[in-house]
N, C-alpha and C positions, 0 to 999 in steps of 0.2 A: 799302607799308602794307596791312594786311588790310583786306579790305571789309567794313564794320559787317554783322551780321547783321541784319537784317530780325527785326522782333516774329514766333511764331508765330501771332497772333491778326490780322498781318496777312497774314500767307500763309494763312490761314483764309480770311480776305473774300475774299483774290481767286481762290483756288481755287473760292468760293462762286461770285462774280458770274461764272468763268466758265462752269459748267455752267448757269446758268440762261441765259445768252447761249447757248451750244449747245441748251438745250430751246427757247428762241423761236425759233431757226432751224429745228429739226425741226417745230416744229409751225405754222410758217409766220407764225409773228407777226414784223415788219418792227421793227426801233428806229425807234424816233422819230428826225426828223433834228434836234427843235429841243434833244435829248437830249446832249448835247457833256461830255466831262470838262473842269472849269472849268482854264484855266491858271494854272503856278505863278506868284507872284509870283518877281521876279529874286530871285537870290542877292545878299544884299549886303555888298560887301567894304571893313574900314574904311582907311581911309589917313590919317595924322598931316601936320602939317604940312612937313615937311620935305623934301625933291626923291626922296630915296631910297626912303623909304614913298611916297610916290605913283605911283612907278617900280613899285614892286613891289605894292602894289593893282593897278593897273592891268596888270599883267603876269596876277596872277590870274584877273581881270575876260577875259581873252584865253584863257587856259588853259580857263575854265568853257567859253567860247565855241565852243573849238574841237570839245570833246564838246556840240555843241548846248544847251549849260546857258545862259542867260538871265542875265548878271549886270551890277549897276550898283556903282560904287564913292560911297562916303559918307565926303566929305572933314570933319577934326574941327580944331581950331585947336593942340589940344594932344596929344602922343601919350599921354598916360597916357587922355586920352575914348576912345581905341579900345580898350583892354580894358576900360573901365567897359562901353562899350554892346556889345560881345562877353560881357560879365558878363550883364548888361541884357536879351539876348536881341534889342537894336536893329541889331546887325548878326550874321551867321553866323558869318562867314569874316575874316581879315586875318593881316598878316603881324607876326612878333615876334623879340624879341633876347632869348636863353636869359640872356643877364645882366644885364639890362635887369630882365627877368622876376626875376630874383634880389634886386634891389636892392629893387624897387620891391612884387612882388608877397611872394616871403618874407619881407622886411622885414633882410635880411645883407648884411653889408658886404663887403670882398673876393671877389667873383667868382671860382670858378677859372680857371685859363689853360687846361685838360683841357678841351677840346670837351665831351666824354664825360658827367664830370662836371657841367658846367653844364647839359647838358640832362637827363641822370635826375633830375636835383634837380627843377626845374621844372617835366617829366613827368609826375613821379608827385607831385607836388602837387596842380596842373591837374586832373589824371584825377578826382583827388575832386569839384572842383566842376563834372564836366561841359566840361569843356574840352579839347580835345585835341590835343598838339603833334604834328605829322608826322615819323616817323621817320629821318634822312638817315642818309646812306650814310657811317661817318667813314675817310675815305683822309689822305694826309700831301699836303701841299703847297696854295701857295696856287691850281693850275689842279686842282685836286681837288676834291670836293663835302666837306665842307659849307662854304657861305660864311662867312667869318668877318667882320666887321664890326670887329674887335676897333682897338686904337689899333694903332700901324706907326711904324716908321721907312719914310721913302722914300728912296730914289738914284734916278740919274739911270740911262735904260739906255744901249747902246752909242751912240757910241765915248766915253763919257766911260770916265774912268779907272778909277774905282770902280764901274762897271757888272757886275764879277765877282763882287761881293756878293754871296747869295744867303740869308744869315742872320744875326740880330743879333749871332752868335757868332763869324761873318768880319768883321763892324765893329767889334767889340769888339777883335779883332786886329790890325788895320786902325789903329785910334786909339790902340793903344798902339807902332805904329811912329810913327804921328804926332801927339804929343800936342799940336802946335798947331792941329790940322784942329778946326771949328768945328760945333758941332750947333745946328740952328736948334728950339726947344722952346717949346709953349706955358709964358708966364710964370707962370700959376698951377701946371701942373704941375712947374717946374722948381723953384718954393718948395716944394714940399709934401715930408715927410719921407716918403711912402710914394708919393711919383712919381718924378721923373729919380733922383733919389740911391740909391733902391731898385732900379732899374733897373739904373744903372750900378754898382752894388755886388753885382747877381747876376752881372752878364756882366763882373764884374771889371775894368771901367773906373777911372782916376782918378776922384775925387772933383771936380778940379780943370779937369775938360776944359772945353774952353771955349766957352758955351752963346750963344748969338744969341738974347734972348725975338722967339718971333714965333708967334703962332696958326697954325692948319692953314693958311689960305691964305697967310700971308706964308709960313709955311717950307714949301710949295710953290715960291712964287717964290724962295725963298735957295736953295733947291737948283737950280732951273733955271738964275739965277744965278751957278753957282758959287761964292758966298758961302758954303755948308755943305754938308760932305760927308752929310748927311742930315739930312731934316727930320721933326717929327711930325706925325701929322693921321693918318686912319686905313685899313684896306687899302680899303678900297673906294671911297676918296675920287674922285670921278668928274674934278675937276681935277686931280689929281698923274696919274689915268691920261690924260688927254686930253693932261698938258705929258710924255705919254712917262716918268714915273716908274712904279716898281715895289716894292711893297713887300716888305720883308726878311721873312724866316719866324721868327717869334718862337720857337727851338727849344728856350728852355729854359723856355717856356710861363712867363713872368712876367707879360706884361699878361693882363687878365681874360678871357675869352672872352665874345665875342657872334655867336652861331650865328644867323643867319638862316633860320626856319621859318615855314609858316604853320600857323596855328591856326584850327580850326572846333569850332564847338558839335556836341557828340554826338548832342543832338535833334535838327540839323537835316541829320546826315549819315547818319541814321536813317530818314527821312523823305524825305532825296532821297539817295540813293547816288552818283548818278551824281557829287556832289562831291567823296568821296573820291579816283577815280580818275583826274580831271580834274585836281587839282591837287597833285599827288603830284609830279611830274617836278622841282617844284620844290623838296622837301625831298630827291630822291634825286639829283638833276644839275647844281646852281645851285652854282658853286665862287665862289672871291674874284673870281679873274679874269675870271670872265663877269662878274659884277655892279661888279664897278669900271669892266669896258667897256662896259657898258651906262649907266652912270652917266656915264662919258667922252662918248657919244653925247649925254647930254643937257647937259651944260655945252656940250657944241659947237654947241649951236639943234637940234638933229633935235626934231622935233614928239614930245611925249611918248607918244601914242596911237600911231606907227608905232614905236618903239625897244621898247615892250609888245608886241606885235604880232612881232616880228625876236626878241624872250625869249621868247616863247612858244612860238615856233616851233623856237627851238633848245632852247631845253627839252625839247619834246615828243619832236624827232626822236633826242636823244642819248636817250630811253627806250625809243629805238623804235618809234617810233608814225609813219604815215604821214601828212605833212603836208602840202595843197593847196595850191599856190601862189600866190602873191602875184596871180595873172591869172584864178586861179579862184575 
């Protein structure tokens, strides 16, 4: 992403202050030492209540860090309080879901399933009030950037059977060789006329397959189970990847897309720069697969402050940027 331009009236001042710093030196007048530029307060990044947002604040919170930027995360009980106080001006920085942002922030029901799409929408909304989404990189696949958050079928990976999955489009094939194999589905979505039914009516399923109600984590468990040749809950679900599941590529882009970006205020990347370029790695490097194993990492106990710290750094290093080790 381009780095905000700088006001001319502030490359004024400091062009100003520093020829009169170079006239004190000529003429031997000493700074004062009790003369100090006051420090910024930290950068603060907000995080919602839920394991994933607090992963990814604090992944930020590591990113500022690593370019010497000062940042503290401000946890909220509710995720719609992190863009009010990103509205607010209460916090800078936090991270967002491009169809999250669509439902909640345009006020539209169906999300696209087009990455693409879901974020121009919300972009160039944003942009008007001063808000600014970070631009990812869009590649095809789930070990590709941008991360998608979106809903998922999971399988199991090798040696199970159906581990050669690798799109809704091969399970879709898959379940009409075998229309007794059983899909484990959250129950409210499996009533709903524009969920499983919709679903299985794009990717040409029976109507009649036959569905297990179980929420994300039970159909987790029915798939590790073997009770269902796939379950729903979503690609980045940090337990389906810690039980070894992998989620399928939704390729005929039917569920809604939620792109994982962060967003900072314009005034305060105006202000301090050095935020822009600090946390960029993660709207241009952060794919499914990295943030479901990261998520993995944290349903397995690893301390949430060192698995931010291990994103950070593999964020950083896939941009390129040289990263000090863990000893230094």
């Amino acid at each position: 992403m381009r780095r905000p331009l700088v006001p001319l009236t502030l490359v004024a001042g400091v062009l100003l202050l520093g020829a009169l710093a170079l006239f004190g030196r000529s003429a031997g007048v000493a700074p004062d030492p009790d003369e100090t530029t006051p420090a910024l307060p930290p950068v603060r990044v907000a995080a919602g209540p839920d394991a994933e947002s607090g992963l990814l604040a604090h992944t930020l919170v590591a990113l500022l860090a690593l370019q010497q930027v000062e940042a503290e995360v401000v946890a909220f009980s509710d995720a719609r309080d992190t863009r009010q106080a990103l509205e607010r001006g209460d916090v800078e920085v936090r991270s967002g879901y491009t169809g999250e942002a669509w439902l909640e922030t345009l006020g539209r029901g169906d999300p696209p399933g087009d990455p693409r799409a879901s974020f121009e929408e919300v972009r160039s909304h944003d942009a008007q009030e001063g808000l600014l989404w970070f631009r990812p990189r869009f590649l095809e696949g789930i070990d590709e950037p941008p991360a998608n958050a979106t809903f998922a079928f999971v399988v199991p990976g090798p040696p199970a059977a159906d581990a050669d999955l690798a799109t809704v489009s091969q399970l879709a094939s898959r379940l009409s060789a075998r229309p007794d194999a059983t899909l484990c589905v959250d129950p409210e979505f499996a009533s709903r006329p524009d969920g499983l039914r919709a679903v299985l009516a794009a990717y040409s399923v029976r109507s009649d397959q036959p569905v297990l109600a179980a929420p994300p984590a039970d159909a987790v468990r029915g798939v590790v189970a073997g009770d269902c040749i796939a379950g729903l809950t979503t690609a980045t679900d940090g337990a389906a990847w810690a039980a070894g599941l992998r989620p399928l590529v939704d390729d005929l882009q039917v569920f809604p897309a939620f792109v994982v970006l962060p967003q900072a205020r314009r005034d305060a990347m105006l202000e301090r720069p050095a935020i822009s370029g600090a946390i960029s790695p993660m709207a241009g490097h952060l794919t499914t697969a990295l943030l479901g194993g990261f998520n993995a990492r944290v349903v397995a106990g690893e301390p949430l402050g060192e698995v931010a710290a291990s994103a950070a750094a593999e964020l950083a290093r896939r941009a390129g940027r040289e990263v000090p080790d863990e000893e230094g």
